[in-house]
N, C-alpha and C positions, 0 to 999 in steps of 0.2 A: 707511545703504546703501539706495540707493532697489531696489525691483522686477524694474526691470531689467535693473542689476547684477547682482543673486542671482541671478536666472535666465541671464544670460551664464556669470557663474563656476561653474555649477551644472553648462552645458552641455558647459566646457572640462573639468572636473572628469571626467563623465561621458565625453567624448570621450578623454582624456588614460587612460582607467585600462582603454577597451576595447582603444587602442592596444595600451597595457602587456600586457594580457593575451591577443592574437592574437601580439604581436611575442616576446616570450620565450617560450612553448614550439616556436615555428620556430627559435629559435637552440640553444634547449638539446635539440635531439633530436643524436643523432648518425646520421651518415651510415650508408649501409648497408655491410656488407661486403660486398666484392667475391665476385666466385664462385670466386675461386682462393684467398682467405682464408676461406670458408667449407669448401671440400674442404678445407685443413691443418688446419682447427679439427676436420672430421669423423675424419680420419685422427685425429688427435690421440686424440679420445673415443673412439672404438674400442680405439686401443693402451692407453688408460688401464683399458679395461674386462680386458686380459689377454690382449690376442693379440701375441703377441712381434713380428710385423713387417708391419706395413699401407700397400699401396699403393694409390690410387684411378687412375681416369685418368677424365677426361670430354672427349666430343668434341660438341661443337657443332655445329647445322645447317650452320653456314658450312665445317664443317674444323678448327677450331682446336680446338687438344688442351690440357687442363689437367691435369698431372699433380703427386699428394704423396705425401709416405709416412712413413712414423712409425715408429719402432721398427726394429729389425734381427732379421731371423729367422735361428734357426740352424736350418742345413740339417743339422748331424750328428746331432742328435738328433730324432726323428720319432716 
């Protein structure tokens, strides 16, 4: 194998394996949760913590309202 081959296959080699390693963790990340699946996930962990019924509501600079809730509260007992 002459010299210059090595040093070609060397390049692609090297080229080929930075590829590999910029392109799969862009693939394997997951997307973020949205902000109306993170208020259920929060509502969720609060009710998990003991509070028998949790509502959030968020409103955004624009107006739009995000609301969850979790659990069911009894009102007859206080």
């Amino acid at each position: 194998m002459t010299s210059t081959l090595r040093k070609h296959l060397v390049m692609a080699l090297g080229v080929a394996t930075l590829l590999t390693a910029e392109v799969v963790p862009a693939i394997a990340q997951p997307a973020a949760p949205s902000p109306a699946d993170q208020l259920r996930r929060d509502t969720k962990a609060i009710h998990a913590l003991g509070v028998s019924g949790v509502q959030a509501r968020v409103i955004a600079p624009d107006g739009r309202q995000s609301v969850a809730t979790s659990g069911t509260a009894d009102r007859r007992h206080r």
